[in-house]
mmCIF file of the N, C-alpha and C atoms, coordinates in Angstrom:
data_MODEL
# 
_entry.id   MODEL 
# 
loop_
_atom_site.group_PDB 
_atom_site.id 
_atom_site.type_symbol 
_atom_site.label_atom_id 
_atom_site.label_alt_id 
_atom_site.label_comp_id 
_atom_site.label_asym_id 
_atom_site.label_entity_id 
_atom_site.label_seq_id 
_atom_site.pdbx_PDB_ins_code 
_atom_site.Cartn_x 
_atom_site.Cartn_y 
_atom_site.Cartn_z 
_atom_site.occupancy 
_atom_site.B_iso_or_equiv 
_atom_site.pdbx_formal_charge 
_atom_site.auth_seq_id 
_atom_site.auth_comp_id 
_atom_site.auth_asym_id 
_atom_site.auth_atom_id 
_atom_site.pdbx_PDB_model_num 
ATOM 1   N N  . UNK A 1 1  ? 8.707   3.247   19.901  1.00 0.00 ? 1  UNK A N  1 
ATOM 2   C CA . UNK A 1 1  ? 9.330   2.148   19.206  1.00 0.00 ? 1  UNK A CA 1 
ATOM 3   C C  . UNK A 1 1  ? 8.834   2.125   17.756  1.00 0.00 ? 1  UNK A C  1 
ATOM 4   N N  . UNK A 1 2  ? 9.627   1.830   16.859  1.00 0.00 ? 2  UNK A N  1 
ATOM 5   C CA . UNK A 1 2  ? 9.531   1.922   15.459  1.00 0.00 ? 2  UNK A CA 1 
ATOM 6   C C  . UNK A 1 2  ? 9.101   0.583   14.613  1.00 0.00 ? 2  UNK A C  1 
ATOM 7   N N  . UNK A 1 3  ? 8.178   0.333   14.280  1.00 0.00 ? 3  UNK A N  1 
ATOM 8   C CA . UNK A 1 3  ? 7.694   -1.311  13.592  1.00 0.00 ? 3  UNK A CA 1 
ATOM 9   C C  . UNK A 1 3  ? 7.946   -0.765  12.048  1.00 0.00 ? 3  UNK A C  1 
ATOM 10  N N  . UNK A 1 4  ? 8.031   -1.976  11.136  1.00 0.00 ? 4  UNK A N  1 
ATOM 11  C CA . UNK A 1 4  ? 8.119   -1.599  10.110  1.00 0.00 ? 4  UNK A CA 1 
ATOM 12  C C  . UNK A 1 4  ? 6.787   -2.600  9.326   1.00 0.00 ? 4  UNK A C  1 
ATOM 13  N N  . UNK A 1 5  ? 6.068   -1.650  9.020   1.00 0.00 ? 5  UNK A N  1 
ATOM 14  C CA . UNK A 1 5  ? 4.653   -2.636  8.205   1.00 0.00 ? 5  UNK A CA 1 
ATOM 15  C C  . UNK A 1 5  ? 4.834   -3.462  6.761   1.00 0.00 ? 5  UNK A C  1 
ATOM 16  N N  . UNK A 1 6  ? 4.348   -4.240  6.745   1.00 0.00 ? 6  UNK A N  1 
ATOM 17  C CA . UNK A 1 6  ? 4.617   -5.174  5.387   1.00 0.00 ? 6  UNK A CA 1 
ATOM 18  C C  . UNK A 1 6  ? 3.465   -6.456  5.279   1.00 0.00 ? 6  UNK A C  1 
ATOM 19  N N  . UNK A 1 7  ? 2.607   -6.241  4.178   1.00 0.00 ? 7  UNK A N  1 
ATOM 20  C CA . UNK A 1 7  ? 1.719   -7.327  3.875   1.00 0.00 ? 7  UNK A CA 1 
ATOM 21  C C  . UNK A 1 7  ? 1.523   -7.460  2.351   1.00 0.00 ? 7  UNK A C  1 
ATOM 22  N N  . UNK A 1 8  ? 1.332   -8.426  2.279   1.00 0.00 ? 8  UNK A N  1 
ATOM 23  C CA . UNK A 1 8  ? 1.632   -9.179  0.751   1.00 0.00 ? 8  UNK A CA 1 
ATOM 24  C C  . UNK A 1 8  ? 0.437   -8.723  0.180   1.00 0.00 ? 8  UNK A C  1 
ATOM 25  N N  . UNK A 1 9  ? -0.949  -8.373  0.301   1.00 0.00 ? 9  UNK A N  1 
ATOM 26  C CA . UNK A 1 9  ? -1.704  -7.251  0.153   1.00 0.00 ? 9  UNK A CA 1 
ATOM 27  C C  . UNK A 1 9  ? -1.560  -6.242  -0.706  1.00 0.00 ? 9  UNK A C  1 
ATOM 28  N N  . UNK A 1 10 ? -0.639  -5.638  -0.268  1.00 0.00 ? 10 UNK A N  1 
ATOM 29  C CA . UNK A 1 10 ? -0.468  -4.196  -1.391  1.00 0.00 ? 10 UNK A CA 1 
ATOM 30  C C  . UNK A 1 10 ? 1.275   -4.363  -2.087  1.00 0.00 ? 10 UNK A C  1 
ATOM 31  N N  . UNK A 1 11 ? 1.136   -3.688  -3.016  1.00 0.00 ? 11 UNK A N  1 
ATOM 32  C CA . UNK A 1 11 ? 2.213   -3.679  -3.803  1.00 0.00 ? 11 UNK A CA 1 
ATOM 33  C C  . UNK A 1 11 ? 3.787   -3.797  -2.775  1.00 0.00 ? 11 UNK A C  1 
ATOM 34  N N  . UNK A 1 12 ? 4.414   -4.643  -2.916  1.00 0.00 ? 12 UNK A N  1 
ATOM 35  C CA . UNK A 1 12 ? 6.325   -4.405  -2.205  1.00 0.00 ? 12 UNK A CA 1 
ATOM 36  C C  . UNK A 1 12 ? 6.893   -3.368  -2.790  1.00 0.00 ? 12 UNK A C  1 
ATOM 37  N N  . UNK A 1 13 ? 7.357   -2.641  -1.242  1.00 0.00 ? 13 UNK A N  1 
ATOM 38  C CA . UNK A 1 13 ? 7.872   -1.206  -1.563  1.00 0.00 ? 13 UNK A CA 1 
ATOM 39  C C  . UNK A 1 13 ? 9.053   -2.007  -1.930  1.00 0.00 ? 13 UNK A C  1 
ATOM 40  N N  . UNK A 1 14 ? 9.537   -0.697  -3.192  1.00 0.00 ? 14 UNK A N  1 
ATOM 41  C CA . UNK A 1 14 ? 10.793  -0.968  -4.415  1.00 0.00 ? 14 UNK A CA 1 
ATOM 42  C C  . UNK A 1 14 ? 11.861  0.104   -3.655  1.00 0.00 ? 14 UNK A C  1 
ATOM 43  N N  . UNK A 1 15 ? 13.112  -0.456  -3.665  1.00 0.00 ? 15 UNK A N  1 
ATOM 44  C CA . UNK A 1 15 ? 13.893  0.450   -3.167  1.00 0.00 ? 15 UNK A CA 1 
ATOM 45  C C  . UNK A 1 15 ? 14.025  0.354   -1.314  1.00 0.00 ? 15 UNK A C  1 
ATOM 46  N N  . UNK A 1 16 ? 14.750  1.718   -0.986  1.00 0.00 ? 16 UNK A N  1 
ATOM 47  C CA . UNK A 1 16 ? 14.881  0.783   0.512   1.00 0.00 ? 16 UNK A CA 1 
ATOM 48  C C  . UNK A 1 16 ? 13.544  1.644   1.311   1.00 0.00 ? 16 UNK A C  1 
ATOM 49  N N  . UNK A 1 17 ? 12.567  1.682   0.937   1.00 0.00 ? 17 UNK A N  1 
ATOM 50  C CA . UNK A 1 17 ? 11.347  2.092   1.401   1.00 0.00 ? 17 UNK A CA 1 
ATOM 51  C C  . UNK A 1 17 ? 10.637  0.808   2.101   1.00 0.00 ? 17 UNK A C  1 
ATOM 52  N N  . UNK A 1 18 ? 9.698   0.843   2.966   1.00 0.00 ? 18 UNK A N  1 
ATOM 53  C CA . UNK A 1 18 ? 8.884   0.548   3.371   1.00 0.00 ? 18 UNK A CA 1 
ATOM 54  C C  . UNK A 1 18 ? 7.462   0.584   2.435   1.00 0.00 ? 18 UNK A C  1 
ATOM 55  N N  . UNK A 1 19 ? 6.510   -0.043  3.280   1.00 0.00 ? 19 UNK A N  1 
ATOM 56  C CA . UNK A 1 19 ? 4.904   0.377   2.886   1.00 0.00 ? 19 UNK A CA 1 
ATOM 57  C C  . UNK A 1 19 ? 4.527   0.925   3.803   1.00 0.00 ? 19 UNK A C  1 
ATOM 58  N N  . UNK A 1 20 ? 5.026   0.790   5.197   1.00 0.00 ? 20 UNK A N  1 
ATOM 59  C CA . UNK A 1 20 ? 4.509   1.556   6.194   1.00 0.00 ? 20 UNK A CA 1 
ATOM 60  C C  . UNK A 1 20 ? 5.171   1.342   7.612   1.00 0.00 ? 20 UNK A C  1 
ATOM 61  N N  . UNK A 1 21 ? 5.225   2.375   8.208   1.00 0.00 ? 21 UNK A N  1 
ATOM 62  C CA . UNK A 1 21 ? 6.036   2.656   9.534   1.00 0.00 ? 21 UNK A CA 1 
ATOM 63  C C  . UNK A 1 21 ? 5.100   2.864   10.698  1.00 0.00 ? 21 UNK A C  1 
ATOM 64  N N  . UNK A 1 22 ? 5.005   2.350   11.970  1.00 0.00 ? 22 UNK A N  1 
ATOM 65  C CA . UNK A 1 22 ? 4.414   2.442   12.621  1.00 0.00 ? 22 UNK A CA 1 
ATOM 66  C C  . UNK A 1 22 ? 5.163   2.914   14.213  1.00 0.00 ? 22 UNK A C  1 
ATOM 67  N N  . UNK A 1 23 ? 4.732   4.682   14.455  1.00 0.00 ? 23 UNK A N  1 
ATOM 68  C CA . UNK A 1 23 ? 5.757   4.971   15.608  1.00 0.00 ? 23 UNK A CA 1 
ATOM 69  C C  . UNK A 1 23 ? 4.517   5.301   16.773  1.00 0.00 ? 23 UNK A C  1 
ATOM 70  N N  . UNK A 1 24 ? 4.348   3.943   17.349  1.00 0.00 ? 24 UNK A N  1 
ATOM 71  C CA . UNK A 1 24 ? 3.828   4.518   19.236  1.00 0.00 ? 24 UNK A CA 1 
ATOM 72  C C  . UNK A 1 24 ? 2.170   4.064   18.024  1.00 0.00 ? 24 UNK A C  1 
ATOM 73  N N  . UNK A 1 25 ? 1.254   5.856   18.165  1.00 0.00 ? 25 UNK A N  1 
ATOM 74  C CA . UNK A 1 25 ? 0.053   5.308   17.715  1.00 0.00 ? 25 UNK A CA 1 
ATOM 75  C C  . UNK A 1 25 ? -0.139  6.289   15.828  1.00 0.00 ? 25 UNK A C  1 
ATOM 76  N N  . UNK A 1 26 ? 0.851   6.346   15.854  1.00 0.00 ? 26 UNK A N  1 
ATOM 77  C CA . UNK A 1 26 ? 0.969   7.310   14.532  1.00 0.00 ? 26 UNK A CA 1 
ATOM 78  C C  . UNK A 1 26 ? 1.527   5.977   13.312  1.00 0.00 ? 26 UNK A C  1 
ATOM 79  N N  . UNK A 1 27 ? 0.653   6.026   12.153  1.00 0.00 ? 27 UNK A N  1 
ATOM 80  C CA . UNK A 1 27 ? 0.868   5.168   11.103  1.00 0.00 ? 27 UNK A CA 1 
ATOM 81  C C  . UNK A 1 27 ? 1.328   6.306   9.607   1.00 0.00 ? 27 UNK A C  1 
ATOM 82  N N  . UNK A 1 28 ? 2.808   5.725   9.397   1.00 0.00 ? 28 UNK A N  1 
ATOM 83  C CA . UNK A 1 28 ? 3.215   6.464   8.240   1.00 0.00 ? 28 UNK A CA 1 
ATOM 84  C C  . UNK A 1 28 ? 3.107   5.650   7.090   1.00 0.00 ? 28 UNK A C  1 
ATOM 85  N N  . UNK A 1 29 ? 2.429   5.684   5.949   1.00 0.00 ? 29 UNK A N  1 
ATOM 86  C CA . UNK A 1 29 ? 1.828   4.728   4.565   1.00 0.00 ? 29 UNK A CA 1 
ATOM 87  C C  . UNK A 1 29 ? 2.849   5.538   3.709   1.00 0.00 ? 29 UNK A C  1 
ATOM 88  N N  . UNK A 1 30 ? 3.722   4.498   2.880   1.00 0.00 ? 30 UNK A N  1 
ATOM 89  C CA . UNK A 1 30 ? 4.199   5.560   1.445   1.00 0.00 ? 30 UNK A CA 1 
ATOM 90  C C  . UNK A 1 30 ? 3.223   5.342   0.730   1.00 0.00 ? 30 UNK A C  1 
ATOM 91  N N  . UNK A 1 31 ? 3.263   6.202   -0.440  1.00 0.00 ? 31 UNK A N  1 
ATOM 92  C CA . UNK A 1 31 ? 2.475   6.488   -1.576  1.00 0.00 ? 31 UNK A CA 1 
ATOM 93  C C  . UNK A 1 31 ? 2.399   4.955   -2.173  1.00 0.00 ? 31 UNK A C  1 
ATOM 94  N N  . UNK A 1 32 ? 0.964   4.851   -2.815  1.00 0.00 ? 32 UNK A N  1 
ATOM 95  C CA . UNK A 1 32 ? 1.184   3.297   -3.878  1.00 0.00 ? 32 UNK A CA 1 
ATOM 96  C C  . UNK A 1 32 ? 0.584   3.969   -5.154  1.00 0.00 ? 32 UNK A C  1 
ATOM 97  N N  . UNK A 1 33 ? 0.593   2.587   -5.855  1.00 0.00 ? 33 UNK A N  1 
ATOM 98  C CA . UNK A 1 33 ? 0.137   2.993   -7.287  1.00 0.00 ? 33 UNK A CA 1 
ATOM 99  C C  . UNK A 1 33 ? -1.130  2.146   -7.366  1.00 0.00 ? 33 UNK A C  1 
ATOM 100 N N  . UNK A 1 34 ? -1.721  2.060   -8.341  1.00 0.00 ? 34 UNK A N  1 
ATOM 101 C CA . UNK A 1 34 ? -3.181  1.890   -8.559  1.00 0.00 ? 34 UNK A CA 1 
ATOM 102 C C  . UNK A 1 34 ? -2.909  -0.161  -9.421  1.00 0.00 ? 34 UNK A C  1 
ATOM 103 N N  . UNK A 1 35 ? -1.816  -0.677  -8.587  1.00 0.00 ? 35 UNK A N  1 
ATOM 104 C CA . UNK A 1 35 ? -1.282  -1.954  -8.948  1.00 0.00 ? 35 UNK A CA 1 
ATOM 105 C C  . UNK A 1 35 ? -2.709  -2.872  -8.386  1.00 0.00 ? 35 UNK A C  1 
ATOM 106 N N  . UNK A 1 36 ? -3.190  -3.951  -9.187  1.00 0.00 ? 36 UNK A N  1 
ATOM 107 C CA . UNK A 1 36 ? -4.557  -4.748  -8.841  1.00 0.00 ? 36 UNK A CA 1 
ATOM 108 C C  . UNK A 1 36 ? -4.086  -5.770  -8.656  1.00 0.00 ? 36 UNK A C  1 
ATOM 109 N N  . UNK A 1 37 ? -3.701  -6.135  -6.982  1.00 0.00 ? 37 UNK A N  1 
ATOM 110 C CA . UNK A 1 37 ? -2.697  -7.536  -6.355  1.00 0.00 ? 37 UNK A CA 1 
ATOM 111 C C  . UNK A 1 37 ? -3.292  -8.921  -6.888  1.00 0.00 ? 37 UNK A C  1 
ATOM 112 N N  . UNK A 1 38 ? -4.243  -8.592  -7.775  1.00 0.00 ? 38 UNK A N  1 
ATOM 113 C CA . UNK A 1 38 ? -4.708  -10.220 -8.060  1.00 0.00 ? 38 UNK A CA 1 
ATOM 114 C C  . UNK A 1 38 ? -3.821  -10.281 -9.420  1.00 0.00 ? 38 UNK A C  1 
ATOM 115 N N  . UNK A 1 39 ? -3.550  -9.026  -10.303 1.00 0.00 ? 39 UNK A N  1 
ATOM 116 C CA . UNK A 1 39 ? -2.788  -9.135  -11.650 1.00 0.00 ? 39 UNK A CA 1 
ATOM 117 C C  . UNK A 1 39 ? -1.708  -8.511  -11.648 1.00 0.00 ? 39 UNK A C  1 
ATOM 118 N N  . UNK A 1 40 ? -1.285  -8.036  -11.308 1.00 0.00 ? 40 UNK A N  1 
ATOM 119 C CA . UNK A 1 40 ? 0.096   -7.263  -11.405 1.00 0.00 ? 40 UNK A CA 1 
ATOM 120 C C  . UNK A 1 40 ? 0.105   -6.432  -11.678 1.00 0.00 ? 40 UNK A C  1 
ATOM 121 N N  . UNK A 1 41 ? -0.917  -6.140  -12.764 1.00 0.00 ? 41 UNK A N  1 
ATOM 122 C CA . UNK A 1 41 ? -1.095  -4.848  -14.152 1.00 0.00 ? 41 UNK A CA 1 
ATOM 123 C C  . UNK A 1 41 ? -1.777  -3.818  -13.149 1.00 0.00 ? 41 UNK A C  1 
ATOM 124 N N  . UNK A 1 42 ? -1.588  -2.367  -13.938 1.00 0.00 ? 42 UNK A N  1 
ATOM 125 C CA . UNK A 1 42 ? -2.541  -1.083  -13.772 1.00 0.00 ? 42 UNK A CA 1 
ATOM 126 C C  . UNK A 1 42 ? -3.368  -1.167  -14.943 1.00 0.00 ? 42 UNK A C  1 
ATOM 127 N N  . UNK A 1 43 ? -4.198  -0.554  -14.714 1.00 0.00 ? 43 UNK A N  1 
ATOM 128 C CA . UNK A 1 43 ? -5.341  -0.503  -15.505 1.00 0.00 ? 43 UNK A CA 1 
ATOM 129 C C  . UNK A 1 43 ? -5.047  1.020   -15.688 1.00 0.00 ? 43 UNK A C  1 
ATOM 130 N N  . UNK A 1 44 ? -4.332  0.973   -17.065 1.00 0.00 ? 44 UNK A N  1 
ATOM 131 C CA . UNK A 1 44 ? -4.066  2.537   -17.658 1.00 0.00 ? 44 UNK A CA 1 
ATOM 132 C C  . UNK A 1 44 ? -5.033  3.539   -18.014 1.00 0.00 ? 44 UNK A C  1 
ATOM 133 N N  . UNK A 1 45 ? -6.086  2.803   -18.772 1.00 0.00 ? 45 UNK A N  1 
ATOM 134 C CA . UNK A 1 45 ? -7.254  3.118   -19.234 1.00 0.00 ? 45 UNK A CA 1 
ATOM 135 C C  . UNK A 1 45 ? -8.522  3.732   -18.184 1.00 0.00 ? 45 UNK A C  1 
ATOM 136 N N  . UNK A 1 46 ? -8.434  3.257   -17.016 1.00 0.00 ? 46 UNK A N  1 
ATOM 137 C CA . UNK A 1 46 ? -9.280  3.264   -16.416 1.00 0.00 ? 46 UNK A CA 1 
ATOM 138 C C  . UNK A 1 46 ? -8.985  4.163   -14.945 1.00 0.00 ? 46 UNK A C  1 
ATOM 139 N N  . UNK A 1 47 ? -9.120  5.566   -14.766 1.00 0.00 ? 47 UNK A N  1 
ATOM 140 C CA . UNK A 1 47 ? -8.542  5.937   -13.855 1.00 0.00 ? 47 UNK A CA 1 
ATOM 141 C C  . UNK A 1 47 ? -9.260  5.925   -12.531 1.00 0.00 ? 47 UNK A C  1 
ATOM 142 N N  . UNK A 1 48 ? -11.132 5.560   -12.752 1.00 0.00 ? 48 UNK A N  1 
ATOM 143 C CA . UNK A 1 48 ? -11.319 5.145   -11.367 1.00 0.00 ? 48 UNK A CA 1 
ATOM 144 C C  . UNK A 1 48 ? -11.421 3.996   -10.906 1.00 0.00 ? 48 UNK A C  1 
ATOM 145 N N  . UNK A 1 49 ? -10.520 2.918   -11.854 1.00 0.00 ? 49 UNK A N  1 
ATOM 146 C CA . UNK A 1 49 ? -10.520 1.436   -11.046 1.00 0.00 ? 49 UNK A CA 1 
ATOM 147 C C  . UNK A 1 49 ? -8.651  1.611   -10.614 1.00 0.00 ? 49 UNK A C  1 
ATOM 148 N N  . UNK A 1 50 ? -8.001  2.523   -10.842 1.00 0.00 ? 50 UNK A N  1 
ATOM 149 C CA . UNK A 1 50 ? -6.711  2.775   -10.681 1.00 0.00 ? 50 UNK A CA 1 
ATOM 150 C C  . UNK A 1 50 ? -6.983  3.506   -9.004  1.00 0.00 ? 50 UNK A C  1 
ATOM 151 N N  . UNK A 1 51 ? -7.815  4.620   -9.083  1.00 0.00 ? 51 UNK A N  1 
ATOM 152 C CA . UNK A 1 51 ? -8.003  5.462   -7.786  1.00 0.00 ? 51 UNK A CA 1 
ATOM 153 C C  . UNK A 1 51 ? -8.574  4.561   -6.779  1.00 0.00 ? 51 UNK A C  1 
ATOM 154 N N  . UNK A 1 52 ? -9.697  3.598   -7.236  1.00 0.00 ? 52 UNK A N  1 
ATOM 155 C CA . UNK A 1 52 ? -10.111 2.532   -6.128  1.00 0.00 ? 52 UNK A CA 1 
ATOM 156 C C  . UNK A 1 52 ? -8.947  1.572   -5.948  1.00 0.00 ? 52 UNK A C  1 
ATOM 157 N N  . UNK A 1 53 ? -8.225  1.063   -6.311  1.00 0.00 ? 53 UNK A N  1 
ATOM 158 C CA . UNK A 1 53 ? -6.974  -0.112  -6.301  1.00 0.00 ? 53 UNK A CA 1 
ATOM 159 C C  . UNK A 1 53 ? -6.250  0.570   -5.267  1.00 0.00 ? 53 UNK A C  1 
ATOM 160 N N  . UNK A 1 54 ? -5.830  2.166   -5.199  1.00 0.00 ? 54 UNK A N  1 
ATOM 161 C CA . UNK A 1 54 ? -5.063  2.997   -4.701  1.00 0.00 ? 54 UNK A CA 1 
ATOM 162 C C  . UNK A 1 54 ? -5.436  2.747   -3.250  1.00 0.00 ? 54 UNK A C  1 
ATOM 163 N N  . UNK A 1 55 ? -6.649  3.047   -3.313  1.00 0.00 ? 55 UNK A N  1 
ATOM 164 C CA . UNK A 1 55 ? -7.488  3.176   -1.756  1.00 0.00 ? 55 UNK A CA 1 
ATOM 165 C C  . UNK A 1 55 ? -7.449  1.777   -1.399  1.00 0.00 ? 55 UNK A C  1 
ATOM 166 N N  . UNK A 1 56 ? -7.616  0.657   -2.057  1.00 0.00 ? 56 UNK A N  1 
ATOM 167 C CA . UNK A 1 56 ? -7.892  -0.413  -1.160  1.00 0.00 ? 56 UNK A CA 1 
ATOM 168 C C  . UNK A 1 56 ? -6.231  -1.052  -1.251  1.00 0.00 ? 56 UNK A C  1 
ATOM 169 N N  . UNK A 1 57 ? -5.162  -0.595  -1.857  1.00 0.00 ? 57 UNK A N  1 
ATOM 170 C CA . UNK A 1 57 ? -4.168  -1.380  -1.439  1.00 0.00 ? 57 UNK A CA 1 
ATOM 171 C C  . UNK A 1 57 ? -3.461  -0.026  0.224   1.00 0.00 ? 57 UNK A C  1 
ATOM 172 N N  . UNK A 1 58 ? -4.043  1.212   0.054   1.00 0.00 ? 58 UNK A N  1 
ATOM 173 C CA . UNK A 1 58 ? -3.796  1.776   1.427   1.00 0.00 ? 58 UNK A CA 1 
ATOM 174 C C  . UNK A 1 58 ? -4.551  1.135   2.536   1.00 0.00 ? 58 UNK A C  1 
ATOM 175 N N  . UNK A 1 59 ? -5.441  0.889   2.260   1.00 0.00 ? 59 UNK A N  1 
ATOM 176 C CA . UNK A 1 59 ? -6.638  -0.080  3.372   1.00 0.00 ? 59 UNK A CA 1 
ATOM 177 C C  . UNK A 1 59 ? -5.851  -1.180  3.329   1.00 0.00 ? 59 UNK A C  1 
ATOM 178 N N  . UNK A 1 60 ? -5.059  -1.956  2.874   1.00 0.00 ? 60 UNK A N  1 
ATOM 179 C CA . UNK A 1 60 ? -4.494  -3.083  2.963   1.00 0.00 ? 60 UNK A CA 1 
ATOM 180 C C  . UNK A 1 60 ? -3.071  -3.204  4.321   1.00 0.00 ? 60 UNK A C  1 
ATOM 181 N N  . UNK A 1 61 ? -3.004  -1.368  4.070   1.00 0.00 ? 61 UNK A N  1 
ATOM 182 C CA . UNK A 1 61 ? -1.358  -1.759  4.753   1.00 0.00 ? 61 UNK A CA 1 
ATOM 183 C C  . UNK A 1 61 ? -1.944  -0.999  5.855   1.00 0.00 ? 61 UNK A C  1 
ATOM 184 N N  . UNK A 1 62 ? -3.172  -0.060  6.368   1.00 0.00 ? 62 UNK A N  1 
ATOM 185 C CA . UNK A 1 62 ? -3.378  0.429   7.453   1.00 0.00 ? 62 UNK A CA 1 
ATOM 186 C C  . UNK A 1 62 ? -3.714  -0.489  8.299   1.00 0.00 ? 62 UNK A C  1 
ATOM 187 N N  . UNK A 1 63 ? -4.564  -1.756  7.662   1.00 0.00 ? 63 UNK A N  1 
ATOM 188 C CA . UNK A 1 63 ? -4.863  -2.789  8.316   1.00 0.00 ? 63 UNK A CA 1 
ATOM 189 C C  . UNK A 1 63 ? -3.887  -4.081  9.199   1.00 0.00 ? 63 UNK A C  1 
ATOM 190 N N  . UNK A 1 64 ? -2.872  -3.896  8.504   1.00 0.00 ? 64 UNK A N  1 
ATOM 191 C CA . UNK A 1 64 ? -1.633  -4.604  8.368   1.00 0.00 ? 64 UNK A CA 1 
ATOM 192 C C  . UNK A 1 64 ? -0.979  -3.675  9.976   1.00 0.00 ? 64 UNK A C  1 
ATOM 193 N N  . UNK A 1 65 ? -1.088  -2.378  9.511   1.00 0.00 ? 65 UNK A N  1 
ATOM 194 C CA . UNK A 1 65 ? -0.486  -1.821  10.397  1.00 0.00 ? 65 UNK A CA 1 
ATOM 195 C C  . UNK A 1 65 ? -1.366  -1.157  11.813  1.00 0.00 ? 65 UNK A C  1 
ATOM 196 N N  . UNK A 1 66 ? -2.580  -2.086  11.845  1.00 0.00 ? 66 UNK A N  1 
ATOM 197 C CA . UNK A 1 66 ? -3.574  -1.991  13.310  1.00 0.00 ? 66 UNK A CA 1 
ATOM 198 C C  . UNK A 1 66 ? -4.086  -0.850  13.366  1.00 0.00 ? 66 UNK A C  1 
# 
């Protein structure tokens, strides 16, 4: 059975994408961007608070998705 993941957490997939698909015990994550859910903004300048944002908005939707 096919769930479709979604938490206000990480960036809303744009387009008719998902953030994440969940089939049986297999979790499919699309790609995110390095978006910081408290501001909206990327931090252009800064590419390892962009690479950490990355990782914790994927930790956001694996969590989302059990």
């Amino acid at each position: 059975m096919r769930k479709i993941i979604q938490t206000e957490k990480a960036p809303a997939a744009v387009g008719p994408y998902s953030q994440g698909v969940r089939m049986g015990n297999l979790l499919f994550i699309s790609g995110q961007l390095g978006i910081d859910m408290a501001t909206g903004e990327i931090d252009y300048d800064n590419v390892e608070m962009q690479t950490t944002q990355v990782l914790n908005n994927l930790k956001s939707i694996a969590e989302a998705g059990g």
